[in-house]
C-alpha positions, 0 to 999 in steps of 0.5 A: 457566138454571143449568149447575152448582149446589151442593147442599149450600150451603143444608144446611151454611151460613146464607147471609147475602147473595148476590153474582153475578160473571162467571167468567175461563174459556177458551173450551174451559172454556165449552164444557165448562160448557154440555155440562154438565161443571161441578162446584162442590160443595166448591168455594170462593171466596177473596180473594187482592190484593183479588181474588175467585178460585173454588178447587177447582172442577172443569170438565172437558174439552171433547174435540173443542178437542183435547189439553189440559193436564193438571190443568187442571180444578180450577184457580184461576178469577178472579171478576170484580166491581165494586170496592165489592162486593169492598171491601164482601166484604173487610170483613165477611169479616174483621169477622165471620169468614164464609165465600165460597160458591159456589151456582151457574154460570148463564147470564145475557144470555149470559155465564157468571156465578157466584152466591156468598154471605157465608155462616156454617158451621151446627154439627150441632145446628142443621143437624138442627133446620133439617131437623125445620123443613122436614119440619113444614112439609111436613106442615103444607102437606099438612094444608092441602092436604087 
């Protein structure tokens, strides 16, 4: 059950290989992200000490926990992942230059876990062509269709 997706991913990057870590949030945060007050569009995930953090990514306020502080939607979050998926993300990160996106925060077994991807930013020329292929193949599939 996804809670908060990224739609422009799949159009601005080629996506290499996907990830999942569990999200560090509070306990208003998680209650903010099941009401559905979660927003990772623009959002993007570093590597800081041999950590995964998710920058710029908005959860809002969950009103009836009480006052909360301000600013305190678009703060860092820690990714949690096994060691070998971090090693394995710092190398190519840095041997082919790629970028952390994050794609979605899901449920899965009742924790909140964020999907996230090597990915390559597509220059305009090559966004446009993914485009013209998409609506080929609708119509190709209507054509079948009928």
């Amino acid at each position: 059950m996804s809670l908060a997706t990224n739609p422009k991913a799949h159009h601005s990057f080629d996506l290499i290989e996907q990830f999942e870590g569990g999200l560090v949030l509070t306990g208003a945060e998680v209650k903010a992200v099941m009401q559905g007050s979660a927003n990772i569009k623009g959002a993007f995930v570093t590597l800081r000490n041999r950590e995964l953090w998710l920058r710029n990514a908005y959860i809002g306020h969950y009103t009836p926990a009480g006052p909360q502080k301000e600013g305190e939607e678009r703060r860092d979050r820690k990714i949690l992942a096994h060691k070998g998926e971090i090693r394995t993300l710092i190398m190519r990160h840095e041997a082919e230059r790629l970028t952390l996106i994050p794609l979605d925060i899901h449920l899965s077994k009742r924790r909140l876990k964020l999907t996230f991807a090597l990915a390559r930013g597509k220059r305009k020329h090559e966004k446009r062509a993914s485009i013209k292929k998409r609506e080929v193949d609708r119509e190709i599939r209507r054509a079948l269709k009928n």
